[in-house]
DSSP file (Angstrom, degrees, kcal/mol; ACC not computed):
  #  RESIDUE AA STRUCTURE BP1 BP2  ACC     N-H-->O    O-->H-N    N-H-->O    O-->H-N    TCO  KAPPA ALPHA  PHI   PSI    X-CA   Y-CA   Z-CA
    1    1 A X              0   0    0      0, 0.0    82,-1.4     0, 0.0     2,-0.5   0.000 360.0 360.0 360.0 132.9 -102.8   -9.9  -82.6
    2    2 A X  E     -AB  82 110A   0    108,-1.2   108,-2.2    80,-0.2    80,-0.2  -0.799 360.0-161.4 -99.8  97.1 -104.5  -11.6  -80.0
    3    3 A X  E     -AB  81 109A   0     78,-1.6    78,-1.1    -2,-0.5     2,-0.5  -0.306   5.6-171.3 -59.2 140.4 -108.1  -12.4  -80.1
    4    4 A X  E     -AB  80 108A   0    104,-0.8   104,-0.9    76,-0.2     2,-0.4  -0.909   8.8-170.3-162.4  85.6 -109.5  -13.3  -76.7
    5    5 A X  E     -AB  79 107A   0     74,-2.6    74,-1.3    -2,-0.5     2,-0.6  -0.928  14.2-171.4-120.1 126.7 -113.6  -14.8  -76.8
    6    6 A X  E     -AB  78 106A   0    100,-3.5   100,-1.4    -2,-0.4     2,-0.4  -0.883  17.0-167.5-106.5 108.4 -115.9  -15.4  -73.9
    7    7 A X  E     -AB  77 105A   0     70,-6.9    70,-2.6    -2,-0.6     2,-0.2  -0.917   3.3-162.5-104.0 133.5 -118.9  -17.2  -75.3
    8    8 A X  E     + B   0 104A   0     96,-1.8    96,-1.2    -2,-0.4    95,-0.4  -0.697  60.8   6.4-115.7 162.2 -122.4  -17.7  -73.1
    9    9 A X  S    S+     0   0    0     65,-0.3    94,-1.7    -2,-0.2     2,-0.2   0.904  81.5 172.0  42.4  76.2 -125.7  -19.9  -73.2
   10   10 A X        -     0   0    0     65,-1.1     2,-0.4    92,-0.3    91,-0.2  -0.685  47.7 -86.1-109.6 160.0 -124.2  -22.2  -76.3
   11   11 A X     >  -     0   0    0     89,-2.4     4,-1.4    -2,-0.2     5,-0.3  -0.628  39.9-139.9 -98.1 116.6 -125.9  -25.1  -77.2
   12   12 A X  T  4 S+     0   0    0     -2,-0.4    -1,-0.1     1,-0.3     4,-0.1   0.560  93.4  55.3 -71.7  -3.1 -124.8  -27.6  -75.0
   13   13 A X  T >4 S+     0   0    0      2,-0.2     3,-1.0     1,-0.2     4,-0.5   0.928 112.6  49.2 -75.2 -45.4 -124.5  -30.5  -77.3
   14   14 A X  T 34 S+     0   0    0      1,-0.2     7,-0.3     2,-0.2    -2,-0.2   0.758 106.2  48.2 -59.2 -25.4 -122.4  -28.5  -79.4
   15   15 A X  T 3< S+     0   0    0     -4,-1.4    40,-0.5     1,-0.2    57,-0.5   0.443 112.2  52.4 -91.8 -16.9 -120.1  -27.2  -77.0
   16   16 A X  S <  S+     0   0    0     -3,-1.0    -1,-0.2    -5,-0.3    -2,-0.2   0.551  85.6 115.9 -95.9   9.7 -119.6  -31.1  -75.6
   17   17 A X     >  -     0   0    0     -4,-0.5     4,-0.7     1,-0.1     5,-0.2  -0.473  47.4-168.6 -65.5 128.1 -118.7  -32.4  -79.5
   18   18 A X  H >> S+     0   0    0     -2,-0.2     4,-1.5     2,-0.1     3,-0.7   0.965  86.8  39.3 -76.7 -89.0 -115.4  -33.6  -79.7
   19   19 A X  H 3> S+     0   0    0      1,-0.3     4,-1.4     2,-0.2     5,-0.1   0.479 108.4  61.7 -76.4 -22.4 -115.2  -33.8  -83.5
   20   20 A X  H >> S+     0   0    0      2,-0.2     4,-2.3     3,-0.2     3,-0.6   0.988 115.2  37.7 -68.3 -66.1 -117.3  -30.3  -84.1
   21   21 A X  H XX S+     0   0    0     -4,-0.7     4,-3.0    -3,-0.7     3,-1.0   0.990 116.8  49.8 -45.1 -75.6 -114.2  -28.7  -82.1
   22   22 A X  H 3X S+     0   0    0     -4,-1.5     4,-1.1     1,-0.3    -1,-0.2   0.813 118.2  42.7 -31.6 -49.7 -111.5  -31.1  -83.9
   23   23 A X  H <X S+     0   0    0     -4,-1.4     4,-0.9    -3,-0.6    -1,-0.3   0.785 112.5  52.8 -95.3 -38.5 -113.3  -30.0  -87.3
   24   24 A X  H XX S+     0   0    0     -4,-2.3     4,-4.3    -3,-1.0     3,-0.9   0.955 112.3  41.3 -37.2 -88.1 -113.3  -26.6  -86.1
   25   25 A X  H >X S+     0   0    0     -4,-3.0     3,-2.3     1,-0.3     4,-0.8   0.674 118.5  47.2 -45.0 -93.3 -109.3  -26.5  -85.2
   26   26 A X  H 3< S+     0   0    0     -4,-1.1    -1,-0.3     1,-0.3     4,-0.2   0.304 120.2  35.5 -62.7 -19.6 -108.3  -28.3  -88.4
   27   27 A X  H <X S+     0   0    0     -3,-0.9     4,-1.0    -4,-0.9    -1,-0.3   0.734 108.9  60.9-100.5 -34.6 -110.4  -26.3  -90.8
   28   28 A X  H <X S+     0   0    0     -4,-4.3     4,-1.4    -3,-2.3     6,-0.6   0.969  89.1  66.1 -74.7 -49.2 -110.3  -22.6  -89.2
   29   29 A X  H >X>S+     0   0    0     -4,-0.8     3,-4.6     2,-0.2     4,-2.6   0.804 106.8  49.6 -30.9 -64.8 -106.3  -21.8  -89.4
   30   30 A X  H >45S+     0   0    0      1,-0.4     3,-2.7     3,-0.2     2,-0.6   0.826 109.7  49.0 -54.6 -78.3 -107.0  -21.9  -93.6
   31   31 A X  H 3<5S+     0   0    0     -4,-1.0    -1,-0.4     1,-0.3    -2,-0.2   0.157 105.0  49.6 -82.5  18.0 -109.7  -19.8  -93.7
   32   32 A X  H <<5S-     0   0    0     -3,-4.6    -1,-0.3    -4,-1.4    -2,-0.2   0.262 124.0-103.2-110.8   0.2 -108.4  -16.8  -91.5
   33   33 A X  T <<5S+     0   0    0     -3,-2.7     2,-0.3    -4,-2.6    -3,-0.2   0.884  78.7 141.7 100.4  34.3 -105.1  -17.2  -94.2
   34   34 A X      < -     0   0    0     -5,-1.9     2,-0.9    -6,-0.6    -1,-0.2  -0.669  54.0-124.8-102.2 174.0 -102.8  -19.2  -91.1
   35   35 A X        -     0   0    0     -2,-0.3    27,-1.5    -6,-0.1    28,-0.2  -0.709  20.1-134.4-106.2  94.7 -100.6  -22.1  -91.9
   36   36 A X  B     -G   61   0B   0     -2,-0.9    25,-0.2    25,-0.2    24,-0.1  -0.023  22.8-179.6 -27.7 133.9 -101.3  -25.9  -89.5
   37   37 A X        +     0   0    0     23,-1.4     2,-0.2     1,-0.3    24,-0.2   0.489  68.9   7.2-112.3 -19.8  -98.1  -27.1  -88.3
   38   38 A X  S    S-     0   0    0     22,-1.0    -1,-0.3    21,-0.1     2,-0.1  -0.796  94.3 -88.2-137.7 177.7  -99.2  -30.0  -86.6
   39   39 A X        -     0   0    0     -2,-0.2    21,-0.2     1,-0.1     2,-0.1  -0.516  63.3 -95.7 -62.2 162.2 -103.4  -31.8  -86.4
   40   40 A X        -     0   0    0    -18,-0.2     2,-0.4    19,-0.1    19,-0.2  -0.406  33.7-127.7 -83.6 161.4 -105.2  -30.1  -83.4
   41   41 A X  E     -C   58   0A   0     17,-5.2    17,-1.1    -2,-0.1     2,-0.4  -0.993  29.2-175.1-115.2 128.4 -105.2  -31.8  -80.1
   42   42 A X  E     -C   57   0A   0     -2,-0.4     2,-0.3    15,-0.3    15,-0.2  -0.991   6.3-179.1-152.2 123.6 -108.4  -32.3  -78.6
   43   43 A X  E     -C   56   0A   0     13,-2.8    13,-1.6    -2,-0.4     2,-0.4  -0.981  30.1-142.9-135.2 156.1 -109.7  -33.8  -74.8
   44   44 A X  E     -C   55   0A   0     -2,-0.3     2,-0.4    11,-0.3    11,-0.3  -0.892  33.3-161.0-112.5 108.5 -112.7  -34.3  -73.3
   45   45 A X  E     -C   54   0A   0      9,-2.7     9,-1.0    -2,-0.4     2,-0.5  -0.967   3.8-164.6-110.5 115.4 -111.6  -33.2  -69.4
   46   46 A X  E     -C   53   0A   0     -2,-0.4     7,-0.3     7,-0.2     2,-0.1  -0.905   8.2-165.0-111.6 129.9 -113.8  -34.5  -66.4
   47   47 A X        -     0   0    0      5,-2.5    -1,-0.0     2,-0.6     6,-0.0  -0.123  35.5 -84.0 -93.7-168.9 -113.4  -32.9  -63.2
   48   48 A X  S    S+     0   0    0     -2,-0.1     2,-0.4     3,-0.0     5,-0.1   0.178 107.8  51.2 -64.2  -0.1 -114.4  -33.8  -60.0
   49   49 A X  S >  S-     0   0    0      3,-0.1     3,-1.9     0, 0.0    -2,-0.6  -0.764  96.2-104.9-174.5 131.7 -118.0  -32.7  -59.6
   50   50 A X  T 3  S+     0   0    0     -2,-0.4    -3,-0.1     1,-0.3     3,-0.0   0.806 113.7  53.4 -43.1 -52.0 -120.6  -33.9  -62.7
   51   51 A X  T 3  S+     0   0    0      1,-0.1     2,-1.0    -5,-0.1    22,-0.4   0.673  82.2  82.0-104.8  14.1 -120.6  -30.6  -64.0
   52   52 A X    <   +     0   0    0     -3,-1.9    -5,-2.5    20,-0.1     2,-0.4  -0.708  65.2  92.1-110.5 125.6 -117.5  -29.7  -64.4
   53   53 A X  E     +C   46   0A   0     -2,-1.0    20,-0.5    -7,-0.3     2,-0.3  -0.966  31.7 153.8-170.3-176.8 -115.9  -31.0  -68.0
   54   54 A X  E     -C   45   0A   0     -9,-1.0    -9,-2.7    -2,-0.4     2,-0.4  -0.896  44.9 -72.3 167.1 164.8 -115.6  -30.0  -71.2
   55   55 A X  E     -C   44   0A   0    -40,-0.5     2,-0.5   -11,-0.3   -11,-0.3  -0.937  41.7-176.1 -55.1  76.5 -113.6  -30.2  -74.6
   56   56 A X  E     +C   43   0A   0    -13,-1.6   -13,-2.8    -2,-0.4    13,-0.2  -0.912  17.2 143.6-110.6 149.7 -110.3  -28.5  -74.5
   57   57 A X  E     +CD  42  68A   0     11,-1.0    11,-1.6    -2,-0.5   -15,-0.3  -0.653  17.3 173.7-138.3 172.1 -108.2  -28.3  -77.6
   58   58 A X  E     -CD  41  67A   0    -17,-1.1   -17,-5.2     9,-0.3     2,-0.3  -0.800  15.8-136.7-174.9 173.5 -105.6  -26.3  -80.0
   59   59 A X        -     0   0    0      7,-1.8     7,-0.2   -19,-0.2   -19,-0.1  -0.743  16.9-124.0-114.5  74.3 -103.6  -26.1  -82.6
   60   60 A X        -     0   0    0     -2,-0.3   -23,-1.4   -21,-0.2   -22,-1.0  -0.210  29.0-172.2 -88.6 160.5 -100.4  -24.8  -83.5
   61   61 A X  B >   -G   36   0B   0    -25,-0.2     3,-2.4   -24,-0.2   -25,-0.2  -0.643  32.2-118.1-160.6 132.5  -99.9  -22.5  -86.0
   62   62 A X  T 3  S+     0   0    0    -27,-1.5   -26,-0.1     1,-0.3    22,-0.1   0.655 125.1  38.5 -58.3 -14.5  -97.2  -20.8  -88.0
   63   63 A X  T 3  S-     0   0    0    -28,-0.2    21,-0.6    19,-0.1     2,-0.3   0.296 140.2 -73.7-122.3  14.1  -98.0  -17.8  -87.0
   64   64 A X  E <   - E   0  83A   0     -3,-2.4     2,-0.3    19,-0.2    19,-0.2  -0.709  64.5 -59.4 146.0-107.7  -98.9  -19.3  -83.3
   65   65 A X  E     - E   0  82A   0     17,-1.8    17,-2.2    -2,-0.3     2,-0.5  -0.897  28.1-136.4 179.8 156.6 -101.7  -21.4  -82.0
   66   66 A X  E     - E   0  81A   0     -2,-0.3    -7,-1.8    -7,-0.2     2,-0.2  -0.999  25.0-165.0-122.5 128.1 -105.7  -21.6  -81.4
   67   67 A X  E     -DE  58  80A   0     13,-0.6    13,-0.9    -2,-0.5     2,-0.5  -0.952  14.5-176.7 -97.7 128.5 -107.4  -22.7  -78.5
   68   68 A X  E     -DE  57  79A   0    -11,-1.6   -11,-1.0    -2,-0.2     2,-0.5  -0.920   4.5-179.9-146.1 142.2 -110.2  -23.6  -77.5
   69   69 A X  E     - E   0  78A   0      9,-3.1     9,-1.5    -2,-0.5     2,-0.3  -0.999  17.1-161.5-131.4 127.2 -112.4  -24.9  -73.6
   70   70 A X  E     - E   0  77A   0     -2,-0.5     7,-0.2   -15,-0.2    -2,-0.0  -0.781  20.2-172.1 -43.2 129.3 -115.5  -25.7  -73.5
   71   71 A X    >   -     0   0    0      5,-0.8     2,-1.9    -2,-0.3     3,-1.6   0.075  15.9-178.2-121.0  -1.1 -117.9  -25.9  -70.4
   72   72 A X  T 3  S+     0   0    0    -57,-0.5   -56,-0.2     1,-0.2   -57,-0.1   0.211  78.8  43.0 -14.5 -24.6 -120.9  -27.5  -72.0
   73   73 A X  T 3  S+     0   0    0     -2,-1.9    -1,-0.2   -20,-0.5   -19,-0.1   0.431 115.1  53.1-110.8  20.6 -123.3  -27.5  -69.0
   74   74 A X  S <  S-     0   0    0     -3,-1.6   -65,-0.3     2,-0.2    -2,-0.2   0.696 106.6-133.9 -77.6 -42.1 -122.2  -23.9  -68.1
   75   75 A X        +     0   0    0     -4,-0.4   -65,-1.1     1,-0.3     2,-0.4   0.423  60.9 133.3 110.0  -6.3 -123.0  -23.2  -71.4
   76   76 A X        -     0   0    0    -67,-0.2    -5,-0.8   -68,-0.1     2,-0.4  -0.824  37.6-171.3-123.2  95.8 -119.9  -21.4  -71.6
   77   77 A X  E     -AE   7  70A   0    -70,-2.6   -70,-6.9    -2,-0.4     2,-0.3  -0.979   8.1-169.8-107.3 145.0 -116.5  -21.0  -74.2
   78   78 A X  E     +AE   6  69A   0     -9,-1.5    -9,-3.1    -2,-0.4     2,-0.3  -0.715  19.1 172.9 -98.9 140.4 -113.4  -19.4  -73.9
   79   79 A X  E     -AE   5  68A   0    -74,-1.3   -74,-2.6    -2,-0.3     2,-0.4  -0.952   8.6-170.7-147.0 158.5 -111.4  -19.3  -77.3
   80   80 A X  E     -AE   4  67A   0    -13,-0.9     2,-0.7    -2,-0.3   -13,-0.6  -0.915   9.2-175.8-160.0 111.3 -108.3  -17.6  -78.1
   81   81 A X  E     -AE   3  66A   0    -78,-1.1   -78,-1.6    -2,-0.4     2,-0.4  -0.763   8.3-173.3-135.5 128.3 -106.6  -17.1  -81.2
   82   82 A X  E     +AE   2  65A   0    -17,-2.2   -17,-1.8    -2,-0.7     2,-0.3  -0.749   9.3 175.0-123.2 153.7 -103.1  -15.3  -81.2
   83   83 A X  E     - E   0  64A   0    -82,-1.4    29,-0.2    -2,-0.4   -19,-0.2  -0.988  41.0-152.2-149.0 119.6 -101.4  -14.4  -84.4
   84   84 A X  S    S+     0   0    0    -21,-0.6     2,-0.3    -2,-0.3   -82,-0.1   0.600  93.4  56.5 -85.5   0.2  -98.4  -12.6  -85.3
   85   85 A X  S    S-     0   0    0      1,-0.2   -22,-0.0   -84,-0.1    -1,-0.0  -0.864  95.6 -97.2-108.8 152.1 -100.4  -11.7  -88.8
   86   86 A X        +     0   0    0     -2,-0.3     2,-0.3     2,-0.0    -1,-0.2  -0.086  41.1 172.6 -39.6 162.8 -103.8   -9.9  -89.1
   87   87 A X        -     0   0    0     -4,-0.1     2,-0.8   -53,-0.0   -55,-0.1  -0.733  48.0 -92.0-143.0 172.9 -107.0  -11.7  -89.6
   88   88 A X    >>  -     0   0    0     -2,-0.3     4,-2.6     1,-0.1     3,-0.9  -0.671  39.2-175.5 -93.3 109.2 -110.0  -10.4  -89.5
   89   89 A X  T 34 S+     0   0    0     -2,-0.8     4,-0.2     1,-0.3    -1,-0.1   0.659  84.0  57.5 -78.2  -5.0 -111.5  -10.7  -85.7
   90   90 A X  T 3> S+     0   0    0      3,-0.1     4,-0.7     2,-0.1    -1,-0.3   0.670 111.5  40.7 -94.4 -16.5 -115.0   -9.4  -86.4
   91   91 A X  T <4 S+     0   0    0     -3,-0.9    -2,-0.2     2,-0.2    -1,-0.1   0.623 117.7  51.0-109.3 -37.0 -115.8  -12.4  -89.2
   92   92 A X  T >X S+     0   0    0     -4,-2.6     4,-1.9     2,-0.2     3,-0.6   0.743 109.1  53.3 -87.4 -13.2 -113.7  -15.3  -86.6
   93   93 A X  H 3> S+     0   0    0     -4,-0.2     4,-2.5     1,-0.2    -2,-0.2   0.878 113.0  43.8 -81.1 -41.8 -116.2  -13.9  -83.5
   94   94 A X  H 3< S+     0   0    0     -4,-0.7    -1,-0.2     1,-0.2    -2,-0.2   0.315 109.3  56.1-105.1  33.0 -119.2  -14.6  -85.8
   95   95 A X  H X> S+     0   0    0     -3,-0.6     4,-2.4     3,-0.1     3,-2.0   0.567 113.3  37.4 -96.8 -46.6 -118.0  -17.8  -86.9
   96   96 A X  H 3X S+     0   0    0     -4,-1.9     4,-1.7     1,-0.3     5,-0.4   0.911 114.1  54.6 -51.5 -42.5 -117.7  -19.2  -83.3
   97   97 A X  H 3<>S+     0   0    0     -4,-2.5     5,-0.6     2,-0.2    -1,-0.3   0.675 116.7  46.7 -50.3 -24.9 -121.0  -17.4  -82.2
   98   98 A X  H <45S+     0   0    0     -3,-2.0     3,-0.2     3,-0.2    -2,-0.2   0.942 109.1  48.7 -75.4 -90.6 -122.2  -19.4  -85.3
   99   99 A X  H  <5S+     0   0    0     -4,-2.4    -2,-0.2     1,-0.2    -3,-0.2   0.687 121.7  30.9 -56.2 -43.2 -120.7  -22.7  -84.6
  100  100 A X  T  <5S-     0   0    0     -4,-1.7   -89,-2.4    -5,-0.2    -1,-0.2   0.260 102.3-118.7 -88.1  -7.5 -121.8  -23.2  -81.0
  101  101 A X  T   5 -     0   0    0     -5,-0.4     2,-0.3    -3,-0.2    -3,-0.2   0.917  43.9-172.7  91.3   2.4 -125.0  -21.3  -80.9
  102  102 A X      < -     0   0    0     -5,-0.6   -92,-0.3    -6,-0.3   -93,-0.2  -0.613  26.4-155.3 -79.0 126.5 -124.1  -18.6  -78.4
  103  103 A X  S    S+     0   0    0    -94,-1.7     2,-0.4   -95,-0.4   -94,-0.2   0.554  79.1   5.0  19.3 -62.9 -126.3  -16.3  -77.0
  104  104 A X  E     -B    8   0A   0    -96,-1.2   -96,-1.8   -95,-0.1     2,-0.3  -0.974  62.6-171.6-157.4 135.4 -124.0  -13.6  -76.1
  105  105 A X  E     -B    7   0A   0     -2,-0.4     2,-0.3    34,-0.3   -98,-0.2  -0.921   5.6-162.7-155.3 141.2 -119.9  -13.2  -76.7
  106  106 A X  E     +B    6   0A   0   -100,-1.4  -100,-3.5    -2,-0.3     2,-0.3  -0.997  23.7 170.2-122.5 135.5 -117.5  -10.6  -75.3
  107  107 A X  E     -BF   5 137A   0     30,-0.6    30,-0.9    -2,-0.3  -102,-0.2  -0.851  23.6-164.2-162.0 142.4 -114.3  -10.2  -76.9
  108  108 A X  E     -B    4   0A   0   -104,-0.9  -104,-0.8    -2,-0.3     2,-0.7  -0.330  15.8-144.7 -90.4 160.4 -111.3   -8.3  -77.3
  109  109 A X  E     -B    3   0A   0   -106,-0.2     2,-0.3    -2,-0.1  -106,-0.3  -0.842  22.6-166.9-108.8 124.8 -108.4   -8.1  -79.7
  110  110 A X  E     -B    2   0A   0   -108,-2.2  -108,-1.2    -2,-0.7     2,-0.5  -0.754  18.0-133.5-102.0 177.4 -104.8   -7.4  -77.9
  111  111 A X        -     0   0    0     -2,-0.3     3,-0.2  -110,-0.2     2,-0.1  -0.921  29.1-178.8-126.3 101.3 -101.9   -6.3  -80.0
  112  112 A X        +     0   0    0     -2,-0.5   -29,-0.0   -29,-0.2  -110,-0.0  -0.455  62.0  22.9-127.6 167.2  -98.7   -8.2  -79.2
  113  113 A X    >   +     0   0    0     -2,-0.1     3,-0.7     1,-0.1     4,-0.4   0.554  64.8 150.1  14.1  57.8  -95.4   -7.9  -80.7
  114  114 A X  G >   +     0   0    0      1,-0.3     3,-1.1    -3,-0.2    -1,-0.1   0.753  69.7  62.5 -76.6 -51.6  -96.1   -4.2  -81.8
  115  115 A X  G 3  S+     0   0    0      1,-0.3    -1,-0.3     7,-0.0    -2,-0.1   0.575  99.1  49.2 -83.7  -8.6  -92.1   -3.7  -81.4
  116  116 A X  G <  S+     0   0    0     -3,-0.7    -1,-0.3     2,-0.0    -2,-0.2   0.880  85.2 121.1-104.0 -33.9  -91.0   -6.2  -84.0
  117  117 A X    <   -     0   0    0     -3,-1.1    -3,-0.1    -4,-0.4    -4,-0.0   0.332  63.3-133.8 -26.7 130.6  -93.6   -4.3  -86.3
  118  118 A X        -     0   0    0      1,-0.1     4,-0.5     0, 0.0     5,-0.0  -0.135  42.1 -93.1 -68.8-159.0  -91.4   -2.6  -90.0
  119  119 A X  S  > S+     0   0    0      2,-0.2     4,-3.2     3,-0.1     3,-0.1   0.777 127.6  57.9 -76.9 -35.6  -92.4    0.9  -90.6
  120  120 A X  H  > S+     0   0    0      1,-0.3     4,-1.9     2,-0.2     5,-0.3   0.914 106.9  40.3 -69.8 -41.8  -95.1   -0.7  -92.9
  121  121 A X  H  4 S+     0   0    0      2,-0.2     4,-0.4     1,-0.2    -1,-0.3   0.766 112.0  50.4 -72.8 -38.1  -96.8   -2.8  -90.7
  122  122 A X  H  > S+     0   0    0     -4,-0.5     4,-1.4     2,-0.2    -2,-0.2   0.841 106.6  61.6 -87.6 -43.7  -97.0   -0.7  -87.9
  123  123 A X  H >X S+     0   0    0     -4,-3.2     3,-1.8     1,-0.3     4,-1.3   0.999 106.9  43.7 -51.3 -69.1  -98.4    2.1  -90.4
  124  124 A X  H 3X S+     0   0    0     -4,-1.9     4,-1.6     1,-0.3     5,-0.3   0.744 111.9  56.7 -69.4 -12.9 -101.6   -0.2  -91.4
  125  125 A X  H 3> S+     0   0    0     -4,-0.4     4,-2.0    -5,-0.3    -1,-0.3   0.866 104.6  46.8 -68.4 -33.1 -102.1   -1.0  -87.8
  126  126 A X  H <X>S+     0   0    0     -3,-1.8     4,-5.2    -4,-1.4     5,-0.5   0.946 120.7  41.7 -68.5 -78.5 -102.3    2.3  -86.8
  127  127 A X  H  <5S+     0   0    0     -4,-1.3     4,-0.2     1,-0.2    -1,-0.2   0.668 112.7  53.4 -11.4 -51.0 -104.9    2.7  -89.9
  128  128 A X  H ><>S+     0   0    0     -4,-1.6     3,-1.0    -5,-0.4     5,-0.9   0.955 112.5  40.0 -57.8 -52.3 -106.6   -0.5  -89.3
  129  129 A X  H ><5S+     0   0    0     -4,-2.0     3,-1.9     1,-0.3    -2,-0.2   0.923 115.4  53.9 -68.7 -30.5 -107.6    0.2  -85.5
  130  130 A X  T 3<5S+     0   0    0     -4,-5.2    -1,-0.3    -5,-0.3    -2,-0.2   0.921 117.9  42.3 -67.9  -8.3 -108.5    4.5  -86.3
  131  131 A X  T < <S-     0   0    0     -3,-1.0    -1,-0.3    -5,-0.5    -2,-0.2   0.201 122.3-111.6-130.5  28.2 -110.8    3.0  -89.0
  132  132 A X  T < 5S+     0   0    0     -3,-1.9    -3,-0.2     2,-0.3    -4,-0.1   0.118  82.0 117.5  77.4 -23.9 -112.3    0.1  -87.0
  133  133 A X  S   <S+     0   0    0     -5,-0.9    -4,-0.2    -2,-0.2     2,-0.2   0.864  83.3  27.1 -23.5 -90.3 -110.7   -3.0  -88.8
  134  134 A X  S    S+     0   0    0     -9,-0.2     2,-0.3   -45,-0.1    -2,-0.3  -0.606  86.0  68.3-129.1 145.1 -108.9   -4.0  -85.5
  135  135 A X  S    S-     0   0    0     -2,-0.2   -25,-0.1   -25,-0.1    -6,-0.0  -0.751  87.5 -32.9 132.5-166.2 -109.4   -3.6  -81.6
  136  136 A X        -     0   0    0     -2,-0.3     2,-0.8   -27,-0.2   -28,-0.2  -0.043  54.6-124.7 -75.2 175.1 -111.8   -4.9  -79.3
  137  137 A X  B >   -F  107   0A   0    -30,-0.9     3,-1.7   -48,-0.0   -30,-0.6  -0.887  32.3-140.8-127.6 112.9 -115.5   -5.5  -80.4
  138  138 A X  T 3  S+     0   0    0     -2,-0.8   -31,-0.1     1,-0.2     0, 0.0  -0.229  81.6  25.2 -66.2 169.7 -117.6   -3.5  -77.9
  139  139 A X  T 3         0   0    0      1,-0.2   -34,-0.3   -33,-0.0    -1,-0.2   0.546 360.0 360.0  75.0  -3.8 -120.9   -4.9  -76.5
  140  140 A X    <         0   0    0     -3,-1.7    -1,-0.2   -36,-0.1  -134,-0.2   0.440 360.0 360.0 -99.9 360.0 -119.4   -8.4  -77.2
């Protein structure tokens, strides 16, 4: 599954922290039950024009990789966390909303490599998504 979060009006000290993101990558993989392969990688990017920079970072993952860009005087993050095992996407949307303070977040869950899926697996997806466990989180 791929998780896919547009977070607004975050608190912009948090959203320029280098080590809040870094603490962030390196801690989250264990608590949605993924395996770190490597330390996150994390930069502070200045553009051309005062306001645009940010913190982007990730992390790869056994089961993939976590991302994360920061806008701090937009207010603004994109995060992305793609997984070829479940987690739970309503619990990692109200950590992030959490950790930066946001205002508002819309995000969706996509379902990627469906075809590699056993009979078993593909059964409890079906299950998950009729019964609201997995798929996009409306109004977010």
């Amino acid at each position: 599954m791929h998780l896919t979060i547009d977070g607004y009006d975050g608190d912009p000290r948090k959203l320029g922290d280098i080590e809040l993101i870094r603490a962030f990558l390196d801690r989250f993989p264990d608590e949605i039950g993924m395996t770190r392969v490597a330390p996150p990688q994390v930069y502070t990017y200045s553009g051309q024009k005062p306001d645009d920079w940010g913190i982007s970072g990730f992390v790869l993952i056994a089961e993939s990789h976590i991302t994360v860009h920061t806008f701090p005087t937009r207010g603004y993050v994109n995060v992305d966390i793609f997984s070829c095992m479940w987690f739970d996407a309503d619990e990692s949307v109200e950590e992030v909303r959490r950790m930066l303070a946001l205002s508002r977040v819309r995000s969706h869950v996509l379902e990627r490599g469906l075809e590699y899926l056993d009979e078993e697996e593909a059964k409890f997806g079906m299950d998950a998504e009729r019964s609201g466990l997995i798929g996009g989180v409306p109004g977010r």
